[in-house]
C-alpha positions as CSV (number, residue, x, y, z in Angstrom):
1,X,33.4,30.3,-40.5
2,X,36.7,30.2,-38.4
3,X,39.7,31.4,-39.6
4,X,42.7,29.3,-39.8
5,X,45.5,29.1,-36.9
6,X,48.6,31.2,-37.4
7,X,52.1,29.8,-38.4
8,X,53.2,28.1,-35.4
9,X,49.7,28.0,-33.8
10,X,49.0,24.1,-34.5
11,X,52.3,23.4,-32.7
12,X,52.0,25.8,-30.1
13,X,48.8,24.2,-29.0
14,X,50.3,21.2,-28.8
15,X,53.4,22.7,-26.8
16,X,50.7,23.5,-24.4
17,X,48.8,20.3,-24.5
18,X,51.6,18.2,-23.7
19,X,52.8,20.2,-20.6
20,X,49.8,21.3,-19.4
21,X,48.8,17.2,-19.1
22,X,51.8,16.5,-17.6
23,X,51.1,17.8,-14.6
24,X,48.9,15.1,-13.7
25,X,51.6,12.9,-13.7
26,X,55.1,14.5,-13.1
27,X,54.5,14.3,-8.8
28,X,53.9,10.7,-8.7
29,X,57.8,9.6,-8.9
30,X,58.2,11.8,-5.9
31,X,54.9,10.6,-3.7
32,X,57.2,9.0,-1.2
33,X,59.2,12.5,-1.2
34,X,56.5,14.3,-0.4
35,X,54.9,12.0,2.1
36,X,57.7,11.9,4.2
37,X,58.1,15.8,4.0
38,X,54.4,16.7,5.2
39,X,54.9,13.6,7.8
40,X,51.8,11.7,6.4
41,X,51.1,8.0,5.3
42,X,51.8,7.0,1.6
43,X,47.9,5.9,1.3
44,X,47.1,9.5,2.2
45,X,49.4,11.0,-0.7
46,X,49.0,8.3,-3.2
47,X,45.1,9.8,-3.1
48,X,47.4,13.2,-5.1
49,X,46.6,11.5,-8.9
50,X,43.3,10.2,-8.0
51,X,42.6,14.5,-7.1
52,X,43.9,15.0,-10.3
53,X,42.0,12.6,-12.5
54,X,39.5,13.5,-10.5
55,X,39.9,17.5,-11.0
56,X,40.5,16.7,-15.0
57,X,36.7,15.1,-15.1
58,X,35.8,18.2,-13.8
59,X,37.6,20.2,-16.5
60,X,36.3,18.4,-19.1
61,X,32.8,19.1,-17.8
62,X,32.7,22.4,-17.2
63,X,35.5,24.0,-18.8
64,X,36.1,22.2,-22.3
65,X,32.6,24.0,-23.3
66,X,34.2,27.7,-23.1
67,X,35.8,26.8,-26.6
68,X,32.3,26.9,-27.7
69,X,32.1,30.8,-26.1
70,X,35.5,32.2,-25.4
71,X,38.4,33.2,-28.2
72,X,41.2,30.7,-27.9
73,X,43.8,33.3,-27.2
74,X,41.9,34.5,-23.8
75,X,40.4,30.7,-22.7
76,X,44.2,29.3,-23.5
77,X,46.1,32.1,-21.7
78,X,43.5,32.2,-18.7
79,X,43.3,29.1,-17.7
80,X,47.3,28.6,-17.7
81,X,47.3,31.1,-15.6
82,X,45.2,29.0,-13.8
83,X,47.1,26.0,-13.7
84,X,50.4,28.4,-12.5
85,X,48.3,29.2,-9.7
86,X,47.1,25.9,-8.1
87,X,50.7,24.5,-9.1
88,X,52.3,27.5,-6.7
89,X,49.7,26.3,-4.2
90,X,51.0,22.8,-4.1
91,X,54.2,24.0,-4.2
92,X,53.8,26.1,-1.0
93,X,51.4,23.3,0.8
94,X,51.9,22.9,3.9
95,X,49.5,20.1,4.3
96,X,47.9,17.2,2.6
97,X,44.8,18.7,2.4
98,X,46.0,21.9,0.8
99,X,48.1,19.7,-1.4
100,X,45.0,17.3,-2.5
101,X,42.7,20.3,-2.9
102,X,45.4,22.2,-5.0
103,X,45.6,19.0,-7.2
104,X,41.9,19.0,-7.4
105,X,42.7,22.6,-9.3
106,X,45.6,21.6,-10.9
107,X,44.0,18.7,-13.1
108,X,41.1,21.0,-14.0
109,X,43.2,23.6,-15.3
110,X,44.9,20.7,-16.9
111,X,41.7,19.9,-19.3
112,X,43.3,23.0,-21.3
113,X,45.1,20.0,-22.8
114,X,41.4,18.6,-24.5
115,X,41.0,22.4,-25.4
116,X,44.2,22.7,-27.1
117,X,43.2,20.0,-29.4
118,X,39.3,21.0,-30.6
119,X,40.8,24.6,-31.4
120,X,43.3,22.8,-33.6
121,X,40.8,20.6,-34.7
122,X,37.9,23.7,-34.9
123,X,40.7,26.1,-37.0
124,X,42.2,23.6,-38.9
125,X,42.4,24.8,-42.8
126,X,39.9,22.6,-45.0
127,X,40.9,18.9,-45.2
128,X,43.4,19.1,-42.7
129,X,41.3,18.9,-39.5
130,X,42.7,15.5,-38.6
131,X,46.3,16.6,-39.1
132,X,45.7,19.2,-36.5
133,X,43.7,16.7,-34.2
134,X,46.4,14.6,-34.3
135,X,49.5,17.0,-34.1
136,X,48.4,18.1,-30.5
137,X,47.3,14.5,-29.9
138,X,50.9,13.8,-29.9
139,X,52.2,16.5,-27.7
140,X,49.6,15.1,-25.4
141,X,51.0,11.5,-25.5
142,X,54.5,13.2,-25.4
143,X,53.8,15.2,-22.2
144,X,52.5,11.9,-20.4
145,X,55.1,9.8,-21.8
146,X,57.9,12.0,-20.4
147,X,56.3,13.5,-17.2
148,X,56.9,10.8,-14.7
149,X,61.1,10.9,-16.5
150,X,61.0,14.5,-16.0
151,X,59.4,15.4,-13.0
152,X,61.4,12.3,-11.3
153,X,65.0,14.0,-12.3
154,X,64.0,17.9,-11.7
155,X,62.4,16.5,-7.9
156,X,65.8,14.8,-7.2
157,X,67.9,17.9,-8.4
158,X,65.4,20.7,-7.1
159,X,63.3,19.0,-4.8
160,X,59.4,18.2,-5.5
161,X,58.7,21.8,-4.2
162,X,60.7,23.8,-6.6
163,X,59.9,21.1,-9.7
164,X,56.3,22.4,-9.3
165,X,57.7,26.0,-9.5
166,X,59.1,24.9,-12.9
167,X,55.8,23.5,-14.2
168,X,54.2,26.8,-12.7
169,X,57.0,28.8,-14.5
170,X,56.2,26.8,-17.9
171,X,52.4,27.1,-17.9
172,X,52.6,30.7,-17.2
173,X,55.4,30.7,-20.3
174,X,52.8,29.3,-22.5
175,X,50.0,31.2,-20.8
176,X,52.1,34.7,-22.2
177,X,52.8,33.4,-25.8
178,X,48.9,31.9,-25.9
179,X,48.2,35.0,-25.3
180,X,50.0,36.7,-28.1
181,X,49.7,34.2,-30.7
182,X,45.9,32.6,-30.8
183,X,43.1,34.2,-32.4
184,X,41.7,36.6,-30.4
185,X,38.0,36.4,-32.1
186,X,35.4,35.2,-29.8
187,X,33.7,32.2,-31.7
188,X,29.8,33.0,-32.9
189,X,27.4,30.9,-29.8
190,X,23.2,31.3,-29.8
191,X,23.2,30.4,-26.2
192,X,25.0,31.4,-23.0
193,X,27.1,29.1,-21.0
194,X,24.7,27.8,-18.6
195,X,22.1,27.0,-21.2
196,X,25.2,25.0,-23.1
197,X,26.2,23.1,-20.1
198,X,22.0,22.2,-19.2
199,X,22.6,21.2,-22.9
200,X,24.9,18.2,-22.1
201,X,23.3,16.1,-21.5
202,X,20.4,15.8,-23.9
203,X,23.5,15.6,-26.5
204,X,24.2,12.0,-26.0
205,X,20.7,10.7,-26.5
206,X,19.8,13.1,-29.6
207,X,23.4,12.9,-31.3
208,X,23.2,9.2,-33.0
209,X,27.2,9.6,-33.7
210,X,28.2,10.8,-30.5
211,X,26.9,7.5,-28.8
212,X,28.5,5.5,-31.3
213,X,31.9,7.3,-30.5
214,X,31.3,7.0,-26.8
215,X,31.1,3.5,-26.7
216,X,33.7,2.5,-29.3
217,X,36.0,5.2,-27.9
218,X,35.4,4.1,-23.9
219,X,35.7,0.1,-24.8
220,X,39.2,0.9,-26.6
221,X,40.0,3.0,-23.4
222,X,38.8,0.7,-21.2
223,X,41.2,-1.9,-22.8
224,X,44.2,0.8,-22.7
225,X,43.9,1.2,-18.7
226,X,43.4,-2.7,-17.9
227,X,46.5,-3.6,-20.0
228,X,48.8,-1.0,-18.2
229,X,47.3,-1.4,-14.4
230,X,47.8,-5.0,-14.8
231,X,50.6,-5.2,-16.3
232,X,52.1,-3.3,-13.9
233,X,50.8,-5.2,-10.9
234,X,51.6,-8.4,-13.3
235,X,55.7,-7.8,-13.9
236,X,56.1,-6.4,-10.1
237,X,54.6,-9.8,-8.8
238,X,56.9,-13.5,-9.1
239,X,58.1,-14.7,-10.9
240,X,59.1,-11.0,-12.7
241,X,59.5,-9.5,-9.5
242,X,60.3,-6.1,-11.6
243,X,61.5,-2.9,-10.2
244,X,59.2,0.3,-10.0
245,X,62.0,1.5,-12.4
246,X,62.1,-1.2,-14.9
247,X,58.6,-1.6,-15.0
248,X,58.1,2.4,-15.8
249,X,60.9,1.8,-18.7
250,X,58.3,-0.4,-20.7
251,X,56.1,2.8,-21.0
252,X,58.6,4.0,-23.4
253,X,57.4,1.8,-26.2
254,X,54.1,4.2,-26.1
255,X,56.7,6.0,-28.2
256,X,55.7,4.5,-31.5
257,X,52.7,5.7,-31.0
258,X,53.6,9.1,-30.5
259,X,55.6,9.3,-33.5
260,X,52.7,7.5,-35.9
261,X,50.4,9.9,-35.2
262,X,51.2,12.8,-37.3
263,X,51.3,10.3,-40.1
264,X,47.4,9.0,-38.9
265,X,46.2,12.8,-38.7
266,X,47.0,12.7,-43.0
267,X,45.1,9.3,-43.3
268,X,42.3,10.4,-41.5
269,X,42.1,13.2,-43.8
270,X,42.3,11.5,-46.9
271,X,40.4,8.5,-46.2
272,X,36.8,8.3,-43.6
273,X,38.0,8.5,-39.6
274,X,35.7,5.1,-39.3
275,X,38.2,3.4,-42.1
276,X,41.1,4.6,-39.7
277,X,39.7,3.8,-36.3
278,X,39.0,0.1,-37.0
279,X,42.6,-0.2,-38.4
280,X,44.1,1.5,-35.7
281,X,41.7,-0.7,-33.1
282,X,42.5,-3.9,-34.9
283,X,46.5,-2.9,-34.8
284,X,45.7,-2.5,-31.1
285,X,44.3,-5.7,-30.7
286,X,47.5,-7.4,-32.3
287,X,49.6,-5.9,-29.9
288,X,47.4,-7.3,-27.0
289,X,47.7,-10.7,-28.5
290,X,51.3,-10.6,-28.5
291,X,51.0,-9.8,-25.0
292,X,49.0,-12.7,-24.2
293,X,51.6,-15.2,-25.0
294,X,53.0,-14.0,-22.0
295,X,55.3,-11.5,-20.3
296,X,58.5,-13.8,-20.3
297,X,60.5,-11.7,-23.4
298,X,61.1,-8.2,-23.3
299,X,61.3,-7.7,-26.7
300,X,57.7,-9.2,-27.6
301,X,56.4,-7.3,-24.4
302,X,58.2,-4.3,-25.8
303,X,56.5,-4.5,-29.7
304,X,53.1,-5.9,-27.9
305,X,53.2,-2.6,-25.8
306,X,54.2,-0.1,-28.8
307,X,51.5,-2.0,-31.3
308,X,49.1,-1.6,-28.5
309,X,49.6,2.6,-27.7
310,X,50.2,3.2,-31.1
311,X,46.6,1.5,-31.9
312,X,44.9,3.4,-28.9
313,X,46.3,6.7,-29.8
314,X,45.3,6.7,-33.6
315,X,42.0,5.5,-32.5
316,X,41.7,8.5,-30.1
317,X,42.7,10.8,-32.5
318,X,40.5,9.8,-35.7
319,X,37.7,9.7,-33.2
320,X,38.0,13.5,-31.7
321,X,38.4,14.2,-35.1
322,X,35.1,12.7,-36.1
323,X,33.4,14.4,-33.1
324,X,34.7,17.9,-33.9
325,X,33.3,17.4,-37.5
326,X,29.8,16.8,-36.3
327,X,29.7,20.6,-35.5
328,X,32.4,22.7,-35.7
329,X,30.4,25.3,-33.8
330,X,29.9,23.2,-30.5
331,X,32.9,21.1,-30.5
332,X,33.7,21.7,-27.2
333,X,29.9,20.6,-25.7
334,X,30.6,17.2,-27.8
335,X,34.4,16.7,-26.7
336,X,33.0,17.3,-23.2
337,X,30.1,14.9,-23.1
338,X,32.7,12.2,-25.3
339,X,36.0,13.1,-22.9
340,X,33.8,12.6,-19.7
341,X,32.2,9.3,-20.1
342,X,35.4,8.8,-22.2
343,X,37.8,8.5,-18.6
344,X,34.6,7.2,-16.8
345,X,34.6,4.2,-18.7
346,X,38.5,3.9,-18.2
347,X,38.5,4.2,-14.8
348,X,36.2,1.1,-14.6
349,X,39.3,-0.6,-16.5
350,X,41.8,0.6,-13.9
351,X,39.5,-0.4,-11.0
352,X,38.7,-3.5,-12.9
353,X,42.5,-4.5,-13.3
354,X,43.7,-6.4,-9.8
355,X,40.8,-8.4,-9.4
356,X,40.9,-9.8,-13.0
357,X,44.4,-10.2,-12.5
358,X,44.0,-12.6,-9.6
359,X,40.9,-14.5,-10.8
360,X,42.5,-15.4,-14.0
361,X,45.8,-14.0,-14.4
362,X,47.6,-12.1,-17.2
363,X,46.3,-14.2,-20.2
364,X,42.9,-14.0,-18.9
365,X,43.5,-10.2,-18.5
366,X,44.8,-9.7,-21.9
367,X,42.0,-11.8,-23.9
368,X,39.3,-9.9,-21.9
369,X,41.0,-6.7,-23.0
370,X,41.5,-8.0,-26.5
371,X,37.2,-8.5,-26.3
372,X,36.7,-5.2,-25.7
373,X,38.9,-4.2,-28.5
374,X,36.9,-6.4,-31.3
375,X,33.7,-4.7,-29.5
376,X,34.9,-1.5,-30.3
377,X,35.7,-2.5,-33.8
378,X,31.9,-3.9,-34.0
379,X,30.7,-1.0,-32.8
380,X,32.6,1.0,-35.1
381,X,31.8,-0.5,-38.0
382,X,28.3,-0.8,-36.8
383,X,25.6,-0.3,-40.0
384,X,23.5,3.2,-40.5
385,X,26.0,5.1,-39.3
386,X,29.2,4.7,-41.8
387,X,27.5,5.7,-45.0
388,X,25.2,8.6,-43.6
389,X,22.9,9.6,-46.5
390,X,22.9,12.8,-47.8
391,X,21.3,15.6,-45.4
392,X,22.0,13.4,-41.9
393,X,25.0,16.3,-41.3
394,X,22.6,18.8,-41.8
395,X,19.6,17.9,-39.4
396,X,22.4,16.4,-37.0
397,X,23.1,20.1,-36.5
398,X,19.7,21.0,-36.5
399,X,19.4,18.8,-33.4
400,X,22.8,20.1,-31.7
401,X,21.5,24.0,-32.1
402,X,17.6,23.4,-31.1
């Protein structure tokens, strides 16, 4: 059994989780900066977040299973250290190359974020898993929320060189206090890592719940990154004709659901996750359908946008939640297998985005995200799985450990 997180260790993680994610995003205000410093074409620097999404798949793959195998205090500190490292890199970088490969690094050390979260969720006290899930959840959404703001004003007052120096300087800050304040106790494991990652893959096709998560959890993601891609392409195109700046100011409304999900964590403990991800999903869906009247009003853009994120991240949230409870124990294999197929699903919906736009414009865009949201509720809600009898928990394990 794990022990509980000390005072301040819930909060700390999601300190961490929020600034370690950011670092996928804070450079892309300051592509054009950096292009014209290493003398190289935008296309070849706007490749920088594709390295990163890229190098966070990779994390989530291979390094979100060491929860399963190392204490939290060591992983945690490590592999900020890590990400210090790879951001001094691209700090130095005198290339693109070293720059794209250093990225590669940096959003692999940035999967500590998806760490963060199962240790809350694996040390949370009894019945308060969800609250823990969801506390880093939103220092996750605060980091990405505020990255792009943040890393855009330190690049114009330092420079994008030294603003990585400052994310370096942070991680290595929370790398210190990790450290000093996480358990230290290596969590029990039957099996060594590379039996654990040859274990992957078998887990989606024995784990009935995990498959129902993965779909229900990639259609609601695959909505989330259609909406944004296309509404960005949507409001920067006539008869809009937006700014990158006023476009990047709608992102705020993802605020609401930053604040709501503290208060989702407590009704996914008190009540079943499933009852809270279709509510959350269906509040989603809402918000899509006030954005399908159209993008004319700010206001009803603004409230379609916040109903939408707030939706999407309580979802996300009462799902890992639900994941983590399967097993405690291997967390960190399920988040994995989830997380992974979890982005690859979402990057369909980004790459799905402009031609969907232009075949049948932002309406069309919006109702074929709004189907994938009622999908996911279906799915969710889908029969067998919501009322388990008693036992399925048991041999569900049974299955994870043979």
């Amino acid at each position: 059994m794990t022990r509980p997180l000390p005072l301040g260790g819930t909060l700390l993680l999601a300190v961490v989780a929020g600034t370690a994610i950011a670092n996928n995003y804070a450079v892309q205000p300051a592509l054009g900066v950096v292009a014209t410093d290493l003398r190289v074409s935008p296309a070849v620097i706007g490749l920088v977040p594709t390295a990163a999404l890229a190098g966070c798949t990779i994390g989530f793959a291979l390094l979100l299973p060491l929860t399963d195998h190392l204490s939290p205090g060591r992983l945690v500190g490590t592999q900020l250290t890590a990400l210090a490292a790879a951001l001094t890199a691209a700090a130095v970088a005198p290339n693109a190359v070293v720059l794209l490969t250093a990225y590669v690094l940096i959003g692999a050390a940035a999967s500590v974020a998806a760490q963060a979260g199962n240790i809350a969720g694996r040390h949370a006290p009894p019945g308060r898993r969800g609250a823990g899930v969801a506390v880093v959840a939103a220092g996750m959404s605060a980091g990405i929320l505020l990255s792009r703001l943040v890393g855009g004003a330190l690049t114009d007052l330092l420079g994008w060189r030294r603003m990585l120096l400052v994310f370096a300087g942070l991680a290595l800050l929370g790398a210190l206090t990790a450290a000093l304040v996480l358990p230290r106790r290596r969590p029990h494991s039957d099996r060594g890592y590379r039996a654990t990652l040859a274990a992957l893959p078998p887990l989606l096709r024995d784990v009935a719940p995990l498959r129902q998560a993965v779909a229900a959890g990639g259609l609601w993601y695959f909505a989330f990154t259609l909406v944004w891609v296309a509404l960005a392409l949507a409001l920067a195109r006539p008869p809009h004709a937006l700014s990158p700046t006023a476009i990047g100011l709608y992102s705020l409304a993802g605020l609401l659901g930053f604040t709501a999900l503290p208060f989702t964590g407590r009704l996914t403990d008190r009540y079943a996750p499933r009852a809270v991800i279709t509510a959350s999903v269906l509040t989603a869906a809402a918000g899509v359908a006030l954005l399908a009247t159209g993008l004319d009003e700010p206001l009803v853009t603004v409230a379609g946008l916040a109903l939408f994120d707030a939706g999407c991240f309580a979802a996300q949230a009462a799902n890992q939640s639900r994941i983590i409870a399967l097993d405690p124990g291997r967390s960190g294999s399920l988040s994995s297998v989830y997380l992974v197929l979890y982005f690859t699903i979402g990057a369909v919906g980004t790459a799905l985005a402009a031609p969907l736009l232009d075949a049948v414009g932002w309406r069309g865009t919006a109702c074929a995200a709004m189907g994938a949201l009622l999908l996911a509720v279906g799915v969710n809600a889908r029969p067998g799985v919501a009322r388990r009898p008693a036992g399925t928990e048991t041999r569900t394990r049974h299955r994870l450990h043979q």
